[in-house]
C-alpha positions as CSV (number, residue, x, y, z in Angstrom):
1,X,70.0,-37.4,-30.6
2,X,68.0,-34.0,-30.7
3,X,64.9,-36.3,-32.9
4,X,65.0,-38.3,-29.7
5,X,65.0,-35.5,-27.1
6,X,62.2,-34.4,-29.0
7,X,60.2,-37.2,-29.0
8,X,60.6,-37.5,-25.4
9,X,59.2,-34.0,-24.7
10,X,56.6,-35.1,-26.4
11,X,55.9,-37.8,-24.4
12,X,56.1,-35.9,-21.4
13,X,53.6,-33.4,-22.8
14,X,51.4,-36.0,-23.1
15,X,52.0,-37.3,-19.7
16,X,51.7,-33.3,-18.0
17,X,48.1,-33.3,-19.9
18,X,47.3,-36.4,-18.1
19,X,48.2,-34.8,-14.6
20,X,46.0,-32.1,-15.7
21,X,43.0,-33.5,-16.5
22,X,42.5,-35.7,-13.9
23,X,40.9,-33.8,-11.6
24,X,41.4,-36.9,-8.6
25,X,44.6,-36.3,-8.2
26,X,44.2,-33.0,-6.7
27,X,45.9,-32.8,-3.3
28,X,42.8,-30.6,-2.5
29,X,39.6,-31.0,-4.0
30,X,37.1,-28.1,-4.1
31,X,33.1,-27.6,-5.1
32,X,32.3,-29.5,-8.3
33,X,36.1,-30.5,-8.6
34,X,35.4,-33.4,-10.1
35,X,33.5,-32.5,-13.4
36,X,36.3,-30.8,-14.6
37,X,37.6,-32.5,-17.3
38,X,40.7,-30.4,-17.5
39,X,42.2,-26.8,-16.5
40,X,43.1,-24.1,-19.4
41,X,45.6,-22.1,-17.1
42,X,49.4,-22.3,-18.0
43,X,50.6,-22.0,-14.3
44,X,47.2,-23.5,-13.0
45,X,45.9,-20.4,-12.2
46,X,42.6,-21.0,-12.4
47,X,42.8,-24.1,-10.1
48,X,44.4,-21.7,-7.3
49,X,41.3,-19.7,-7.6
50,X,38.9,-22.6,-7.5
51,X,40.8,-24.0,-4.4
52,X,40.9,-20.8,-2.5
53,X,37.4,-19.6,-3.2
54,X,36.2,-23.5,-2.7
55,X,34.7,-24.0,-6.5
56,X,32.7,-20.6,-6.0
57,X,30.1,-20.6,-8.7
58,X,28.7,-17.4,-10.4
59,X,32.0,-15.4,-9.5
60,X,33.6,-12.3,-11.0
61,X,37.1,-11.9,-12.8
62,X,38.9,-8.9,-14.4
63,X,41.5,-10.4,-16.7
64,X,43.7,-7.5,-18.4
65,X,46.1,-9.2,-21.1
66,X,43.7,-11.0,-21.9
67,X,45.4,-13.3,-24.5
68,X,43.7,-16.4,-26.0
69,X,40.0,-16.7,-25.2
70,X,40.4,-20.7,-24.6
71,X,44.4,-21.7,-25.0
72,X,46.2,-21.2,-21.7
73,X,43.9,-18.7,-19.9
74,X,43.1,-18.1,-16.3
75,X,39.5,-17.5,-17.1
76,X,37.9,-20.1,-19.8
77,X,37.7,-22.7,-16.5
78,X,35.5,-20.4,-14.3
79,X,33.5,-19.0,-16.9
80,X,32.2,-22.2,-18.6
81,X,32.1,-24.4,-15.5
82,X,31.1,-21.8,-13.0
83,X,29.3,-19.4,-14.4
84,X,31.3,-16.2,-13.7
85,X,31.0,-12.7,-14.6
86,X,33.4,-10.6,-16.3
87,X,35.5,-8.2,-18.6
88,X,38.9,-8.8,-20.1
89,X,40.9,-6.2,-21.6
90,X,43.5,-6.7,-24.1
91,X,45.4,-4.4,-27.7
92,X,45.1,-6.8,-30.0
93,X,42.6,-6.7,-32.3
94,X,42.5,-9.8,-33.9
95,X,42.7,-12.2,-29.9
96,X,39.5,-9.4,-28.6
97,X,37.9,-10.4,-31.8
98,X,38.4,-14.1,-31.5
99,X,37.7,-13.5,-27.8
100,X,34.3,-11.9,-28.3
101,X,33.3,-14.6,-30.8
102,X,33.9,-18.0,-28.5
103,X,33.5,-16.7,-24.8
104,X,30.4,-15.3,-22.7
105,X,32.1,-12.8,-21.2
106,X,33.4,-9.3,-23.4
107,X,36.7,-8.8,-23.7
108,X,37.5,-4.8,-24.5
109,X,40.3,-3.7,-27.5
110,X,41.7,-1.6,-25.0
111,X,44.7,0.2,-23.5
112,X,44.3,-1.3,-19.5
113,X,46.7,1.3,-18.4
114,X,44.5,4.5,-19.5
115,X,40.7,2.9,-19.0
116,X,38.3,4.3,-17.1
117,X,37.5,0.6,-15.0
118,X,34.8,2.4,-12.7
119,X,32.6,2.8,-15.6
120,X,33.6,-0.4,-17.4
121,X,33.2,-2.2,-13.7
122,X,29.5,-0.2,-13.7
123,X,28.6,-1.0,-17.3
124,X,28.3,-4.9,-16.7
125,X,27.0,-4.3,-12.7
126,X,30.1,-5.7,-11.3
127,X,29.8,-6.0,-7.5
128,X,32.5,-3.9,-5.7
129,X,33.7,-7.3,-4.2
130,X,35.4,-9.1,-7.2
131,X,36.7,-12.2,-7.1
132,X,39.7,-12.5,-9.5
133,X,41.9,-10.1,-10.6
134,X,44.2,-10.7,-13.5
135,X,47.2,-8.5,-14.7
136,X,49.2,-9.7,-17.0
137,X,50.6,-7.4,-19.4
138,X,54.4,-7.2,-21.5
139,X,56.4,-6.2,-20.9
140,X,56.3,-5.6,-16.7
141,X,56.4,-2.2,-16.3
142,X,53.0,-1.7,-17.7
143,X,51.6,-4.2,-15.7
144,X,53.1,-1.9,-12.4
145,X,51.6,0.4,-14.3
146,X,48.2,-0.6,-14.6
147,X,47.9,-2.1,-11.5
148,X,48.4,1.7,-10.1
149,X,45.6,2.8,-12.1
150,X,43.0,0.1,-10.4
151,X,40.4,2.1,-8.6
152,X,41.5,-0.1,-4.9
153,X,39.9,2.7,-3.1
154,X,36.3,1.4,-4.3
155,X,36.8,-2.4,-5.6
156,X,38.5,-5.3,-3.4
157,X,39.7,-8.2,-5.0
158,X,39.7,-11.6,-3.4
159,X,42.5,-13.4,-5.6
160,X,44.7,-11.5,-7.3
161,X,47.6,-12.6,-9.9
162,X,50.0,-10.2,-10.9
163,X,52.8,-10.7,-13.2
164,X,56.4,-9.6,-12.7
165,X,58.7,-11.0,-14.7
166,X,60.9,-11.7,-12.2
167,X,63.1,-14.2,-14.7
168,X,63.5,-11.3,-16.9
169,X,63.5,-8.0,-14.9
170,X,65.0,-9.5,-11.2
171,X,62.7,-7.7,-8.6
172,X,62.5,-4.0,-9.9
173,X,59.0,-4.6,-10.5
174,X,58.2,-7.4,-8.1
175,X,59.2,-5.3,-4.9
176,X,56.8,-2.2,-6.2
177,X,54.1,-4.5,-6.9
178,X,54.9,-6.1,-3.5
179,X,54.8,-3.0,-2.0
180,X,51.9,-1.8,-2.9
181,X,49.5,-4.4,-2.4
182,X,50.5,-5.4,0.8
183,X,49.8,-1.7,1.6
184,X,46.3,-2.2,-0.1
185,X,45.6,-5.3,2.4
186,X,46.5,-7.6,-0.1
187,X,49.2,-11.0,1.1
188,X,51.4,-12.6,-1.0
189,X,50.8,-16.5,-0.4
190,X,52.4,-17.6,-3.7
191,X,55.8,-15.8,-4.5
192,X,57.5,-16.1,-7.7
193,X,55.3,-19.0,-9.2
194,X,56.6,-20.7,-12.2
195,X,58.1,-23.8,-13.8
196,X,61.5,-24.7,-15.0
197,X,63.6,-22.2,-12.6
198,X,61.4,-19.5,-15.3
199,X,59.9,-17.7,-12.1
200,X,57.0,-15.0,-13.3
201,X,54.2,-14.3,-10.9
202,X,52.8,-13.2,-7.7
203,X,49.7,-14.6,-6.1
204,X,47.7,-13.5,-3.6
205,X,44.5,-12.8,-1.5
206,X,43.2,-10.0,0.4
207,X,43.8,-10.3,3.7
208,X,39.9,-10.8,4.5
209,X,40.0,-14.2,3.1
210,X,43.5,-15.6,4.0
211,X,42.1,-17.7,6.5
212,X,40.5,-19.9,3.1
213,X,44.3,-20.4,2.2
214,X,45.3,-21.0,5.5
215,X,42.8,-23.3,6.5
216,X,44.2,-25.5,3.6
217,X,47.8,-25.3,3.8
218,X,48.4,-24.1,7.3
219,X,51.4,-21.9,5.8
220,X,51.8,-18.3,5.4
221,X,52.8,-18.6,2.5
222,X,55.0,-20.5,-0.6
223,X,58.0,-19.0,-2.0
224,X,60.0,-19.8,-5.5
225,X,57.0,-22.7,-6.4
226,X,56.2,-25.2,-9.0
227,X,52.1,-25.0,-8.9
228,X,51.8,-29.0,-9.9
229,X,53.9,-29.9,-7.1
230,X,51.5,-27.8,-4.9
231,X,48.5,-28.5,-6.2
232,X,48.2,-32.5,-7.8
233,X,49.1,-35.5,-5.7
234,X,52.1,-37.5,-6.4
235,X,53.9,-35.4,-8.8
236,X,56.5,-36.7,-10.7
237,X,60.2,-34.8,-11.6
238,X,61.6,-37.3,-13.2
239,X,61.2,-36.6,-16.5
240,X,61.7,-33.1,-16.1
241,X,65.0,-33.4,-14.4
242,X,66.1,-35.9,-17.4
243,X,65.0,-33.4,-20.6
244,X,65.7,-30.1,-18.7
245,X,68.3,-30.7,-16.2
246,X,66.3,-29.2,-13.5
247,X,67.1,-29.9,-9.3
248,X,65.8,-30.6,-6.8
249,X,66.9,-27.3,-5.0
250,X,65.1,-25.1,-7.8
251,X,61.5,-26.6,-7.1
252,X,61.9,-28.4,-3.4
253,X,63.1,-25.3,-1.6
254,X,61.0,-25.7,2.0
255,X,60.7,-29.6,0.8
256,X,58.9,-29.9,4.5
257,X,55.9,-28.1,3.3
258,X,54.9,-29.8,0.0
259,X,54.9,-33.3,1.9
């Protein structure tokens, strides 16, 4: 029995890749959507930026946690398709090392919460408009951490992802985050983003682009969200309910909206 649960994961693997490659199945296509042979993002992130920034080229990211250069990050997409601009920070040696041998971009062996980002910002001539943000740090409380020590007062972000770890910690760290970039001029469009009831992040965009996002989705906002349903056409649960037991309550909440 457990050989034959595990081949049919397999085979839904294999069928997920195939929903994220095929970039005509998009509910919303963006600039240059259709070159892209496939997104690198675990929780599509870098497809929400495309979206909302309309396939921006030559953009500007700041990705702390940086992680694997290529395998699920938020940044690989918009760097080699669109040309963007920008510095990742992360504390292990041997990912910055990987990281500063396949990608463009430099990623820094670096402590994010106890950098100076003005003059890392300044050393690669980042504009003082940025357009992705990226915190993403474990456990949460140094990502709260860290995203108190962003110098707000003299860069704005346009799309921001910020990781709470709201499956693990509840919302001690969700409702500080929440706080304080709302106060910063920042809304929360995407609200405990995930997959499998395993809810994580917090998306947003400062509030002098929500009209991008709302132009698209004519919603304030999407709470307790499965990106595939929001973001491909025709997404099947099927399988997923069958190998994971997951309902339709967990990723259909405001069912009206993703229709």
């Amino acid at each position: 029995m457990l050989i034959i649960l595990k081949k049919a994961r397999t085979k839904f693997l294999k069928t997920e890749y195939i929903y994220k490659r095929k970039s005509k199945i998009l509910k919303n296509n963006f600039h240059l959507s259709h070159k892209i042979i496939r997104n690198y993002s675990q929780l599509l992130q870098d497809i929400f930026v495309l979206t909302v920034l309309n396939g921006k080229k030559n953009g500007t990211y700041v990705e702390i946690g940086s992680s694997d250069p290529i395998r699920i990050n938020n940044t690989f997409l918009l760097e080699e398709e669109y040309e963007w601009k920008g510095i990742g920070y992360d504390i292990d040696a041997k990912i910055v090392e990987k990281y500063n041998k396949l990608r463009k971009n430099v990623c820094k062996l670096q402590d994010a919460t106890n950098s100076n980002f003005i003059k890392d910002f300044e050393s690669i001539e980042m504009p003082t408009k940025i357009d992705f943000l990226q915190i993403d740090i474990e456990p949460a409380k140094y990502s709260l951490d860290c995203l108190y020590a962003i110098p707000f007062e003299k860069y704005i972000f346009n799309t921001i992802v910020f990781e709470t770890e709201y499956y693990l910690e509840g919302d001690k760290y969700e409702k500080s985050s929440r706080n304080f970039l709302e106060s910063k001029g920042y809304k929360l469009i995407f609200g405990r983003v995930g997959r499998l009831g395993k809810f994580q992040e917090d998306w947003y965009v400062h509030e002098s682009i929500f009209n991008n996002f709302y132009k698209i989705y004519k919603v304030q906002n999407f709470n307790e969200v499965d990106p595939r349903i929001i973001f491909f056409k025709n997404y099947k649960l099927n399988k997923l309910k069958i190998l994971f037991g997951i309902t339709k309550n967990i990723l259909f909440k405001n069912r009206d909206i993703y229709s």
